[in-house]
Structure formats: structure tokens, C-alpha cells
C-alpha positions in Angstrom: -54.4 -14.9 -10.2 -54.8 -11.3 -9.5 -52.5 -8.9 -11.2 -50.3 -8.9 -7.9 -50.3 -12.5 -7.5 -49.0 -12.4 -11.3 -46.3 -10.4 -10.8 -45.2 -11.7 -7.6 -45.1 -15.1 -9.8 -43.1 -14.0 -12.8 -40.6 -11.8 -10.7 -39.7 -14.4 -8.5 -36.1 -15.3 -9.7 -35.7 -12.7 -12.0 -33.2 -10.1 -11.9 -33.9 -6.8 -14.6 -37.4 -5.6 -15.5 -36.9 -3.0 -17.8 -38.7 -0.6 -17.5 -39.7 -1.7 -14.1 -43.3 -0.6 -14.2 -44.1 -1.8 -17.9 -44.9 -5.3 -16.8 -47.8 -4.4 -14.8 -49.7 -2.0 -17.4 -48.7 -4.9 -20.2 -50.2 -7.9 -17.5 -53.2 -4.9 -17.1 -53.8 -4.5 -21.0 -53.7 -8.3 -21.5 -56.4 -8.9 -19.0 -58.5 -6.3 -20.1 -58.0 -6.9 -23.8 -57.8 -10.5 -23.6 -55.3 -10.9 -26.0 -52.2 -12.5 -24.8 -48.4 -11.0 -24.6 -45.8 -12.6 -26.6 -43.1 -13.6 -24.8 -39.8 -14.5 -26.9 -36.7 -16.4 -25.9 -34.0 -17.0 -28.1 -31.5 -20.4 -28.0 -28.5 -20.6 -30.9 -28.5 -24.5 -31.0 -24.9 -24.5 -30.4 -25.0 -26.4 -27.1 -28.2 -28.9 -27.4 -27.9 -30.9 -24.1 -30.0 -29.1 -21.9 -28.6 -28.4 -18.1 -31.1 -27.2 -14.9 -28.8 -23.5 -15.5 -30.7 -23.4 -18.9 -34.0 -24.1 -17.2 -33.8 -21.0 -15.1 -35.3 -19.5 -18.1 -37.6 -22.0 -19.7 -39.3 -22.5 -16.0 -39.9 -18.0 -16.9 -41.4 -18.7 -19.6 -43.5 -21.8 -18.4 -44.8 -19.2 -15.7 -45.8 -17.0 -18.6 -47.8 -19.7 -20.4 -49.4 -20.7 -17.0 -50.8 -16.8 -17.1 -51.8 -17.7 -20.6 -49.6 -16.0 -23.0 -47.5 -17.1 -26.1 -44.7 -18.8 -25.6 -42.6 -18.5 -28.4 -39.0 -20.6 -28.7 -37.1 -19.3 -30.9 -34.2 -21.3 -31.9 -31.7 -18.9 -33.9 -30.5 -21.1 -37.1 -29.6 -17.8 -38.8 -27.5 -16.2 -35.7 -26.0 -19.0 -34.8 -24.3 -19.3 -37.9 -22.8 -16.1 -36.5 -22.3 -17.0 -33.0 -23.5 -15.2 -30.2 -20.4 -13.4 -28.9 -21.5 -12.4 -25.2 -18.6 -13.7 -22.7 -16.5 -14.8 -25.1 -12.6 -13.8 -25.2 -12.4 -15.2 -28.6 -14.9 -15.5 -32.2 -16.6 -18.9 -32.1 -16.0 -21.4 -34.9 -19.1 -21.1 -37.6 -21.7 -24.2 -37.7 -22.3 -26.0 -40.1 -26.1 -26.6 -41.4 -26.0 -29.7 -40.5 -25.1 -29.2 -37.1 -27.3 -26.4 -36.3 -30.2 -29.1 -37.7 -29.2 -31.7 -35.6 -28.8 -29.4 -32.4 -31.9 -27.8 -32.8 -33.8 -31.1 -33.6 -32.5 -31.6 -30.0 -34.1 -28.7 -28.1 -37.1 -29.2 -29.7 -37.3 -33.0 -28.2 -36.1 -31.4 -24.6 -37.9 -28.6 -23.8 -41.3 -29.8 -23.5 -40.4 -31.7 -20.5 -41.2 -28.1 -19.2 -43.2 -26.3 -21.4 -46.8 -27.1 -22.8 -46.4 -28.5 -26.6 -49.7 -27.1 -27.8 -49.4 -23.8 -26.4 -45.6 -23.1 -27.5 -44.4 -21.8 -31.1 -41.6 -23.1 -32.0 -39.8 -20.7 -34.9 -36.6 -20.6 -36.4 -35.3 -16.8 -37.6 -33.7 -18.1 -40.8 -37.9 -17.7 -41.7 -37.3 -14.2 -42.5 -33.5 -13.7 -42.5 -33.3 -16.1 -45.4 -34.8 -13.2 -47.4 -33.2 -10.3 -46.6 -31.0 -9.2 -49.3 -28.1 -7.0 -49.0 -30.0 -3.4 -48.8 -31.9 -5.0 -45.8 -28.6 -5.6 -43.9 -27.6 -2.2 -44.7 -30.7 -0.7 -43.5 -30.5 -2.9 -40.3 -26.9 -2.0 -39.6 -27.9 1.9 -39.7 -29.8 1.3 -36.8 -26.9 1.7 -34.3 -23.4 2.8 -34.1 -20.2 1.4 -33.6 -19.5 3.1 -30.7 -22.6 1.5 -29.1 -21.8 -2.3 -30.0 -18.4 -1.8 -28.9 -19.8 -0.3 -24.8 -20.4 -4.3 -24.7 -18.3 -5.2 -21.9 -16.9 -8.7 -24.1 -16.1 -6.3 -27.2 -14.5 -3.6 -25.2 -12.2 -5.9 -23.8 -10.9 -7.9 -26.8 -10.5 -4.2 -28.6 -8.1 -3.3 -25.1 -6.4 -6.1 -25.8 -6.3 -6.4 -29.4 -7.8 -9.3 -29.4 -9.7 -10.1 -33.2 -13.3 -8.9 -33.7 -15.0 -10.3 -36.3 -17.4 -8.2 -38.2 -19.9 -10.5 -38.5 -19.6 -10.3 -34.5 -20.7 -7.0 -34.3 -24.3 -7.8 -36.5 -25.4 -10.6 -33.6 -27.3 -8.2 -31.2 -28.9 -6.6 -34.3 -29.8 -9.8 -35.8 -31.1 -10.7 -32.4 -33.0 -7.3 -32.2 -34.5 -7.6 -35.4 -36.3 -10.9 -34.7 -38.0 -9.2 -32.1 -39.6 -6.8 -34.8 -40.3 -10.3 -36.4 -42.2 -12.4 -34.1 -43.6 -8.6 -32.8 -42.3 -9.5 -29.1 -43.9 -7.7 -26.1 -41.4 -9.5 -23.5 -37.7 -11.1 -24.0 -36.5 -13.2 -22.1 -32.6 -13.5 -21.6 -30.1 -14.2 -18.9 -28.5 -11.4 -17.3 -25.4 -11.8 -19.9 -27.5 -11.5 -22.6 -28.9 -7.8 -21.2 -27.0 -5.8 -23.4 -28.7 -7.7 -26.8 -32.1 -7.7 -24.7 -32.0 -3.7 -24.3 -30.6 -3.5 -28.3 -33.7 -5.3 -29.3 -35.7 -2.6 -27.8 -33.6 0.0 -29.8 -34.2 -1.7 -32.6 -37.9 -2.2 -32.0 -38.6 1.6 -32.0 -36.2 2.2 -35.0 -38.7 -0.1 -37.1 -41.6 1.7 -35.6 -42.9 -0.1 -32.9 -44.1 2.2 -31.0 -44.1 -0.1 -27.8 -41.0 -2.2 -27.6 -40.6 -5.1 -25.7 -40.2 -5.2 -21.9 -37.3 -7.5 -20.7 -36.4 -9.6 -18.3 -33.5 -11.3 -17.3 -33.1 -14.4 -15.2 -29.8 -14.9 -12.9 -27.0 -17.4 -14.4 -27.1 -21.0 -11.6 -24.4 -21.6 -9.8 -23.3 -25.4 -10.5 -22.5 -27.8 -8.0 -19.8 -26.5 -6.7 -21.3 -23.2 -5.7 -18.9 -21.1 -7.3 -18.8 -21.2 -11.0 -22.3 -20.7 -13.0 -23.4 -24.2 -14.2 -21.4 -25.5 -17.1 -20.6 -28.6 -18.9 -17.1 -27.8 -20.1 -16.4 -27.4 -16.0 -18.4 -30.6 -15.2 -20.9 -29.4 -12.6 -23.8 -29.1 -14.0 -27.0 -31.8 -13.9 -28.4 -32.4 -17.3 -32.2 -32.9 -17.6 -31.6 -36.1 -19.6 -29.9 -37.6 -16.8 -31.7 -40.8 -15.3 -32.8 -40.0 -11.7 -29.8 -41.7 -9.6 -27.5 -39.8 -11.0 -30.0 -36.6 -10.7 -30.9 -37.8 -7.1 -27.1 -37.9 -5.8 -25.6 -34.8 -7.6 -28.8 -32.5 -5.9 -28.0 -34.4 -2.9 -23.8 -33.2 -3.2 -24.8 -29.7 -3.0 -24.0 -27.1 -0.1 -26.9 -26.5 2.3 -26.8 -22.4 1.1 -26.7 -23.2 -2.7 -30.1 -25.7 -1.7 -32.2 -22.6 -1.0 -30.6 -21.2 -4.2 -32.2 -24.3 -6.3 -35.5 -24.1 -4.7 -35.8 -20.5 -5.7 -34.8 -21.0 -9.3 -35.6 -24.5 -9.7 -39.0 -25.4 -8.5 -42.6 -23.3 -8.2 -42.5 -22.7 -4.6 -43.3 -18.8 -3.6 -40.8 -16.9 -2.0 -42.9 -16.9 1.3 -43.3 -21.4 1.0 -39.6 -21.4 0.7 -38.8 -18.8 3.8 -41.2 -20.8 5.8 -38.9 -23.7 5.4 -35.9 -21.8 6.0 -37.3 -20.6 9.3 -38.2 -24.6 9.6 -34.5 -25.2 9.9 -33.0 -22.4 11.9 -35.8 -24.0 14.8 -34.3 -27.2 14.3 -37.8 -28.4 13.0 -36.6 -29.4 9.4 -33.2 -31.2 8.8 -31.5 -29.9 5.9 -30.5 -33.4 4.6 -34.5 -34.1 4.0 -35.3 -30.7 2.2 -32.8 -31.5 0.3 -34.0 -34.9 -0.9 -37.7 -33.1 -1.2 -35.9 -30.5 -3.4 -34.3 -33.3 -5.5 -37.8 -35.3 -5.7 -39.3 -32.2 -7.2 -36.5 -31.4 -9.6 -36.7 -35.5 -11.2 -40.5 -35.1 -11.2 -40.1 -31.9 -13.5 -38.1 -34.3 -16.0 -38.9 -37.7 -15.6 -42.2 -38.7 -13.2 -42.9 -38.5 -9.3 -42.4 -42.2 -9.3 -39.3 -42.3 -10.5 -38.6 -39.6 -8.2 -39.5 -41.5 -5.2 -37.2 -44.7 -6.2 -34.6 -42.8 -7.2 -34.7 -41.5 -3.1 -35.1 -45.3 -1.8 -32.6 -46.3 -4.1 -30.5 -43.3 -2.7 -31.1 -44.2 1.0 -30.3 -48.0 0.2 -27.0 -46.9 -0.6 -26.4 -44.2 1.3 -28.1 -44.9 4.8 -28.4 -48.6 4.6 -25.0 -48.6 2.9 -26.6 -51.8 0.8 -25.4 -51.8 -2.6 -27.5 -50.7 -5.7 -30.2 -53.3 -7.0 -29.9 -52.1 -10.0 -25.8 -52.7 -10.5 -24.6 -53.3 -14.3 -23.1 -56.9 -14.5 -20.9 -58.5 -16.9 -18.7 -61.4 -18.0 -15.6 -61.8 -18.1 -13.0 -65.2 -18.8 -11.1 -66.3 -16.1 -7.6 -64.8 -15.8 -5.6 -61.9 -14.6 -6.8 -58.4 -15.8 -5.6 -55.0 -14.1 -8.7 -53.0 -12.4 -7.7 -49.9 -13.8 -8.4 -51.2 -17.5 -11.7 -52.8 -16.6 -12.6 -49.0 -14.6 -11.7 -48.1 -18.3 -13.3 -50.4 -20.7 -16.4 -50.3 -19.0 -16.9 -46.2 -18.5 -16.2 -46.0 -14.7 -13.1 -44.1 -15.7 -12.2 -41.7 -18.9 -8.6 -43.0 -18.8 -6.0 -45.2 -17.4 -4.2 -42.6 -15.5 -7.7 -41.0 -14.4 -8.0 -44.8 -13.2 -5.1 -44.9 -11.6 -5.4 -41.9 -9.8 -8.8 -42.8 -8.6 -7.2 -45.8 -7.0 -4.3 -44.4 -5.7 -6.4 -41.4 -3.9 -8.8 -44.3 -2.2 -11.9 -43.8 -4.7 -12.1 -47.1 -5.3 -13.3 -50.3 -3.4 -13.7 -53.9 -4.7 -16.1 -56.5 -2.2 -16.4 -53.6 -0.2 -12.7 -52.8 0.5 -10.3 -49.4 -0.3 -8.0 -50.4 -2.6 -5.0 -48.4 -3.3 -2.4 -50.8 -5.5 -2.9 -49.4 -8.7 -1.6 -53.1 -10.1 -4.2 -54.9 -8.5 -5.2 -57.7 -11.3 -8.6 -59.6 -10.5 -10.3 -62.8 -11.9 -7.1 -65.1 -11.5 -9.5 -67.7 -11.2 -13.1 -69.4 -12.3 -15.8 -68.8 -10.1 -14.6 -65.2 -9.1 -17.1 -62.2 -8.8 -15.4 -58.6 -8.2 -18.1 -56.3 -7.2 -16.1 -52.5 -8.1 -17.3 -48.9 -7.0 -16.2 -46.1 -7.7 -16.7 -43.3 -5.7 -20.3 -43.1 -3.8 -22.5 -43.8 -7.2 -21.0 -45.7 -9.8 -20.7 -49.5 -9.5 -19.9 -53.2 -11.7 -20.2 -56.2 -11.0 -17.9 -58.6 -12.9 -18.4 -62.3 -13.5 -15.2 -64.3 -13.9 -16.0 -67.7 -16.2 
């Protein structure tokens, strides 16, 4: 690629580039010098189930390693001890060893369903925190002031209201900042609520004597399914890239037409000018948002799982959906013969949480059995040998019970 081409590449979906004109001297220096940049992005393994609003910023740094730079992943075992306070109203609880282990073991087995395993390092900052000793902490918390940590817009707001701040709080952005003196970063990576720790980084760069700190970049926070909130698990929209490809498939598919083009800027490799070429596809009536969708969900499960499964994962979509057949692939079990309430065999069987979420379900029409609405929330099946009760719930979840 040309440097243009390169830039055009690793802006696309980004946000900041401070300072604006540094990328193209560093991209310049690289090619002339051959020596690669070393890009850094930082995870505290707090969270390990990885969502498509994480991989806003893992597909950045895949475009980086396409260019041929070093990748670097750095999971923060030390930091996340203290918790990374950015958008929170409240300290977080502390992790344990254990569970920062365990999470991080996780992100390490996810990520490279993006990224290239041989040409990513994989480091954990407890490599040089673990010997710092106390003068070290003192001489990295002289390198900013109070007054600075507490502009932070999450700090300034819990000090308004009175709300605690821990101390060790107030270390996480120079902890963070320090392991870019570490790992000698030339670019960080962050999303756009993580620019404040991105720009102290730089300050703390130059205060160790680097005479060119890093460049950053911040990547925009995905909306989740409903459009609205940013992608989240606690708030249930999000699409996890563990997920099999049905249930990938029909959440892409239950997105807004607007919050599409969204996802295929931020969520595929397509160039600003492939994806306005389909826009303009639609407003001529040429292109039928219901298929770009489907292509955009194909290329999302091929990212994560293969095109193959991609492709069934669309016929098994359209089956249901077009054909309205049912699912060749339904779960069945056994059950004796005899009375048992639907609600408890949604429960036992993980097509509901709960009995009342069952209840609800049926009483609000989610539910059919053979094909029909049910609404009795009573409604016992299997009163006799022989029986099969085929229940779905909603549009994607279905069981098919045998009555002996």
C-alpha cells in the first residue's frame, strides 16, 4: 500500500489521532527505516468474554499488523488488580490472582480469531511492575499532579458528589502510562473513553525521556443492538464472538437498517468508498437492505467461525425465517408421560431464566407449542404416551419434547 492507502486504512473507524500529522511521518520513518512501529493495546482481564464492541479495537490493530508492525496485547495483571476507573461512579471490587489468571487465559484463547498468533506479543505488565519497589512508585507518582488526575471527567464527578475515591484509583492512568515506557510504544490504542489515560501515557513518556512519545488513537465505543446504548453484556445487547453462528446470524439480522452501515464500517474491512457504493445501491432501489444485511452477517461469522458455517447459518436462517420451516437442527429430549407445566420445562431446559420470566413470555404471546400462540400460563403438556410438544420461544430458540 502506499502511504495514503495506509492511512486511509488505519483511519477508517477511528476517531482521535493525536497529534494528527504524527501518523504519517511515523508510517514514513517505518517504511524508510524498515523497522516496524509498536503498536500497544491494553485489556485488564476483568471482563474475558469477548463482544464485536471489543473488536472495534482488535480489528485496529489487525490493520496494523497487515501493514507489518508489532502487535503487542497487553493484558494488565498488575492494573487490574487496581481497576481501571474510567466511567465508573463507584471503585471496582479488587481481583483476585486467580481470577485475573483465569480471565486472561481467556483473551489469550479469543483474540486470535482476529489477530495473527505469530506476529502478536502477548505481555503481561506485572513483568516489570512486579519489581518496582516503593522509591519507584514515588518517582512515578511525581510525574503528574493531582489537579491533573482529578480534570478526568469520572473523578471530577465523584469528588462533586462526594462520592469515595480510592487512592489507588488515582495511580491507574500512571500505571497505564508507565507500561508504555515499558514495551517502548510508538502507537496506543484505546477507545475514546480511555483518551484521557492514552494522552497521560504520552506525559509520562517524555517525563522518562522519550523523546518521541507515542501517537494515539482512539476507536469509537459500538452501539449494541438496540442502537442506543454502547454494546454491553450487563444490558444484554451485545453479540459475543463465541457465540455459534445462528444465534450470530439472527441478532445481526435484528438490527436497524442505520446501525447496519454502522457495523460495516466498524466491523468488517470494506473501504469507506465499498461501503458508500452500497449505500447509494439502496437509495436506487438496486440493493434490498434485508440482503446486505445477511452479507454483513456472513462476513462478521466468517471473522469468528469459517465462511461455511457462515453460509448455513444464512440457509438455516432463511428456513426459518422465509420458509417458516422449523430448525433441522432442534434440541430434543425425553420426557415420561404425565402432566408437567410449560413454564417449568421453558425453565429446566434454558429457554427461560425463571418461572415468572416464563410466565411472562407466555402471557405476552412469545411462546407457541405445534406451531400455535399460547397464552395460559397453566398450560400442562404430556398427559399422555406418544405425545411430542414441539416449543419455541420467540423467533430462535426451540425444543422438542418426547413424552414416553
Amino acid at each position: 500500500m502506499t502511504i495514503d492507502e495506509q492511512l486511509a486504512l488505519l483511519k477508517k473507524g477511528s476517531v482521535d489521532c493525536i497529534p494528527e500529522d504524527e501518523l504519517q511521518r511515523k508510517l514514513e520513518r517505518s517504511a524508510k527505516t524498515g523497522k516496524p512501529l509498536r503498536v500497544k493495546a491494553g485489556f485488564d482481564p476483568t471482563a474475558p468474554d469477548i463482544h464485536l464492541g471489543h473488536t472495534v479495537l482488535i480489528r485496529k490493530m489487525r490493520h496494523f499488523q497487515q501493514l507489518g508492525h508489532t502487535v503487542i496485547f497487553l493484558i494488565g495483571d498488575f492494573t487490574g488488580m487496581i481497576g481501571d476507573p474510567s466511567g465508573r461512579s463507584a471503585t471496582r471490587p479488587a481481583l483476585t490472582r486467580e481470577q485475573i489468571d483465569e480471565n486472561a487465559e481467556t483473551y489469550k484463547q479469543q483474540i486470535f480469531k482476529l489477530l495473527d498468533r505469530e506476529r502478536t506479543e502477548i505481555r503481561f505488565n506485572n513483568e516489570w511492575f512486579s519489581k518496582f519497589g516503593a522509591d519507584d512508585f514515588i518517582r512515578l507518582t511525581g510525574k503528574a499532579t493531582v489537579a491533573q488526575i482529578l480534570e478526568r471527567e469520572d473523578f471530577k464527578k465523584r469528588f462533586q458528589s462526594q462520592a469515595p475515591i480510592s487512592l489507588h484509583e488515582l495511580l491507574y492512568a500512571l500505571a497505564q502510562g508507565y507500561d508504555s515506557v515499558a514495551l517502548e510504544a510508538d502507537v496506543e490504542l484505546g477507545g475514546t473513553d480511555q483518551k484521557f489515560n492514552l494522552l497521560m501515557a504520552r506525559q509520562i513518556q517524555q517525563a522518562y525521556g522519550v523523546k518521541e512519545p507515542q501517537l494515539i488513537m482512539t476507536t469509537p465505543l459500538l452501539e449494541g443492538l438496540d442502537g442506543v446504548q454502547k454494546m454491553s453484556k450487563s444490558l444484554g445487547n451485545y453479540i459475543g464472538i463465541t457465540e455459534s453462528p445462528g444465534d450470530m446470524f439472527g441478532k445481526v439480522m435484528s438490527i436497524s437498517d442505520d446501525l447496519m452501515w454502522r457495523y460495516y464500517e466498524l466491523l468488517t474491512d470494506l473501504s469507506l468508498s465499498e461501503i458508500a457504493a452500497l449505500t447509494e445501491a439502496v437509495s436506487r432501489g438496486d440493493r434490498h437492505p434485508r440482503d446486505l444485511k445477511a452479507e454483513l452477517a456472513r462476513r462478521i461469522i466468517a471473522d469468528f467461525h469459517s465462511q461455511s458455517e457462515a453460509e448455513e447459518a444464512s440457509r438455516e436462517f432463511d428456513r426459518m425465517f422465509r420458509e417458516h420451516q422449523t430448525p433441522s437442527d432442534v434440541p430434543t429430549i425425553e420426557k415420561p408421560a404425565g402432566p408437567i407445566r410449560l413454564v417449568k420445562l421453558m425453565v429446566t431446559n434454558g429457554l427461560a431464566p425463571s418461572v415468572a420470566q416464563a410466565q411472562r413470555l407466555v402471557a405476552q404471546g412469545g411462546v407457541r407449542v405445534n406451531g400455535d400462540r399460547v397464552n395460559d400460563v397453566k398450560l400442562e403438556l404430556g398427559s399422555q404416551s406418544g405425545n411430542e410438544a414441539l416449543i419455541q420461544v420467540g423467533s430462535r430458540r426451540f425444543l422438542r419434547v418426547i413424552f414416553k
